[in-house]
N, C-alpha and C positions, 0 to 999 in steps of 0.2 A: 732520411735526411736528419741528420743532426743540428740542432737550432742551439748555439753559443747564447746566453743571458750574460750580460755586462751588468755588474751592480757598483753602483757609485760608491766608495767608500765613504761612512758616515764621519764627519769634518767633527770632533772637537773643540768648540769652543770657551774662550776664556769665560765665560758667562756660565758655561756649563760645569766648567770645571770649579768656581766660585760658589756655585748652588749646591756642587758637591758637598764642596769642602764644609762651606755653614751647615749642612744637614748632617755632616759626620760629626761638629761639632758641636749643634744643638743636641744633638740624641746622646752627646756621651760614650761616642764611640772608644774602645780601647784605643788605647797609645798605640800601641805595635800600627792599628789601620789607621790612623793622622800620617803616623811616620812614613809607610808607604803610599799610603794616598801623595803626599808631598813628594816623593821622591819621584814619582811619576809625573807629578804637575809641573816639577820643575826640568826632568828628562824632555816636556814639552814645551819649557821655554816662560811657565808661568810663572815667572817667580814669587809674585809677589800671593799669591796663591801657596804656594813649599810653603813662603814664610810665613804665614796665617796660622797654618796643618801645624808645622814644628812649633811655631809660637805656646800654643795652645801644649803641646806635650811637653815645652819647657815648663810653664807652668804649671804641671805637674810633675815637677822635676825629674824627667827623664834626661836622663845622661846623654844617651844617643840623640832624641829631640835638641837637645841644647850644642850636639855636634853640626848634627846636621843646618843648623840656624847658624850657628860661626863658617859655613862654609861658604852659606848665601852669600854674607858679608865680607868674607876674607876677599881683600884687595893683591892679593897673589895671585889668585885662579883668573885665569882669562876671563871665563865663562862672566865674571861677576865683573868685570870691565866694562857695560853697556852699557845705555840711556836705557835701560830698563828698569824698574823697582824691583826690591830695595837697591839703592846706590851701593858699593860695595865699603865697606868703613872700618880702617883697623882697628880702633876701640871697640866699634860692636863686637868687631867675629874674636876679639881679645875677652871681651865676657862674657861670650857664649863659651868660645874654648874653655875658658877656665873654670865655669860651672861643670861642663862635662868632665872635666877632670878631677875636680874637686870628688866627685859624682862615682867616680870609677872610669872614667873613660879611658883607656889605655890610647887610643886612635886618639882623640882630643890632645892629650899631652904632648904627642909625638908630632902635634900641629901648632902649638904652643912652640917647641924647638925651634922648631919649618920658620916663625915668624921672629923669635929674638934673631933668629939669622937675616932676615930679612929686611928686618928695622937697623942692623947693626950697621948698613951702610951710610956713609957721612953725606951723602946724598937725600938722608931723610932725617936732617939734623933740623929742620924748618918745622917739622913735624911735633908737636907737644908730644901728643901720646908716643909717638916714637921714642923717643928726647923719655919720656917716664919708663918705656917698658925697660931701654937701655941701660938707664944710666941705676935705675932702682927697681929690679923684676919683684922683690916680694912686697914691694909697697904697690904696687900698680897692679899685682894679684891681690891683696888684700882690698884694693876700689873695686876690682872686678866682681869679686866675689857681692859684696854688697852691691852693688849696682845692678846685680845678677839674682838678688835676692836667694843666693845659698842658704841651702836649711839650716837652721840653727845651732844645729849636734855635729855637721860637717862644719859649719864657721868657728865652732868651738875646737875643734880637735886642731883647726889651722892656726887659731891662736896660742894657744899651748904650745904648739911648736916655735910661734915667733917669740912668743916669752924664754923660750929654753933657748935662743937665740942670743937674747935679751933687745930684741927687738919691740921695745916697751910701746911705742908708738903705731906700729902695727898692732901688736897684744890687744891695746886701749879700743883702738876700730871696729875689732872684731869681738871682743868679749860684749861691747855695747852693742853692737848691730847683735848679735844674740841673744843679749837679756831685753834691747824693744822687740826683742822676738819672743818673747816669753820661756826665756833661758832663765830660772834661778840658778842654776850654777853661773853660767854669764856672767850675773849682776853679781853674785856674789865674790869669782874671780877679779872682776874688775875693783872690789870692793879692797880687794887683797892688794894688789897692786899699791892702791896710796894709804894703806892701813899702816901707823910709824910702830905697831907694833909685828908688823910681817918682817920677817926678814930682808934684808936685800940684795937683792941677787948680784949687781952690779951700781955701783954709786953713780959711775959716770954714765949710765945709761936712764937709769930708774928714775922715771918721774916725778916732782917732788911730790913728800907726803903731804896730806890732807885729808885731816882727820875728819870731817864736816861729809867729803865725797864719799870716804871710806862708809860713814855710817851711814848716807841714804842709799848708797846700793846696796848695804848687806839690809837695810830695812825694805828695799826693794825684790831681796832674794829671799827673805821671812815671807814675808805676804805672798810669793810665789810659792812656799810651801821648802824652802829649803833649811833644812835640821841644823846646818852645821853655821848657819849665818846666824842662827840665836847666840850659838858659842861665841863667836867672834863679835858678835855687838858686846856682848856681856863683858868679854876682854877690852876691848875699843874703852869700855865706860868705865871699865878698873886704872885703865893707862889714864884717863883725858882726868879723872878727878883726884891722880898722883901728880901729874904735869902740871895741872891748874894749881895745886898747891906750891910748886915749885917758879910758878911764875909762866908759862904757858899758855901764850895768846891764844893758839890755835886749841888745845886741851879748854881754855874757859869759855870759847864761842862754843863750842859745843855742847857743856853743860848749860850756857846758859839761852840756846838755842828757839826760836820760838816754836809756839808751840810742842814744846818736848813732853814726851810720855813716858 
């Protein structure tokens, strides 16, 4: 006689999968096991569990963590349509995509696309963030980015690009959100920007100069340890006490600046 044992499949719960997740995260578990721990939590409906898991690998700027967090969020996917946590929110899953792409994520950009198509309908003209990503996609990537807390070497290389734009406004955002990130080139590009002895790139775009900004960032990009911001102070204070002599408001605030060294 054969005797059949029925065993009750052992139930998953959200409390389990919670105690997981903090224990992969106390101990410092690699990325690659958050990322799949999450993927799995969210396969079962935990979401707000994923987004913990991926949170923690965005924060160490993994690409793919930072996708897989824009998808929780993206208000496209059914899935993220519920009374469940997280709510689904186009600005989030717009700064998560964008860090992943920023990042290398080839999948993230190609979700970034998915949603300017998306936003583009006049149906979602009520919408602020829509109404930004629409009407100004690399201004509303350059918030992302910062809001995103993009590494400082990836924020830099994106503002160089807006500069070559002459997208001086974005340039500003991003060389600053780099040198508080302890960017001397940063500080020192932005230094550049309102220095009236830099060239300029376009008049009607270029912000005006200012001598006074130019010199505390590049004194911000010295004490960072960057070589060529000595150069350009040294020039800055050959310009401001030729200009001062010629009559030069801005040239004699500077010389006569408090506390100057």
């Amino acid at each position: 006689m054969v005797v059949w044992w029925w065993v009750r499949p052992q139930t998953i719960t959200l409390e389990d999968e919670r105690t997981k997740a903090e224990a992969l995260i106390l101990r410092n578990a690699p990325v690659q096991d958050l990322i799949s721990e999450g993927v799995k939590a969210e396969s079962s409906g935990y979401r707000d569990v994923a987004a913990r898991l991926f949170k923690h690998a965005v924060d160490n700027n993994n690409a793919e963590g930072a996708r897989y967090l824009g998808l929780i969020n993206d208000p496209t996917r059914a899935s993220t349509n519920s009374d469940r946590n997280p709510k689904a929110d186009l600005w989030t899953a717009f700064i998560w995509y964008t860090k992943a792409a920023v990042l290398g994520d080839g999948v993230a950009a190609k979700e970034i696309d998915r949603l300017k198509g998306w936003v583009a309908g006049a149906w979602r003209d009520g919408d602020r963030d829509a109404r930004l990503i629409r009407q100004d996609f690399p201004l509303a990537s350059a918030k992302a980015m910062i809001e995103g807390n993009v590494p400082a070497g990836a924020v830099l290389d994106q503002a160089k690009k807006a500069q070559g734009t002459n997208r001086f406004d974005i340039a500003i955002l991003l060389f600053r959100h780099a040198a508080e990130h302890n960017s001397a080139e940063g500080a020192r590009r932005l230094g550049m920007i309102y220095d009236p002895t830099s060239p300029t790139v376009d008049p009607d775009h270029h912000p005006k100069v200012n001598a006074r900004f130019a010199y505390n960032w590049y004194k911000t990009a010295n004490e960072m340890g960057d070589s060529e911001a000595v150069q350009r102070l040294a020039q800055l204070m050959t310009w401001a006490e030729t200009a001062a002599a010629r009559g030069d408001e801005d040239a004699q605030q500077l010389i006569d600046r408090p506390g100057k060294q």
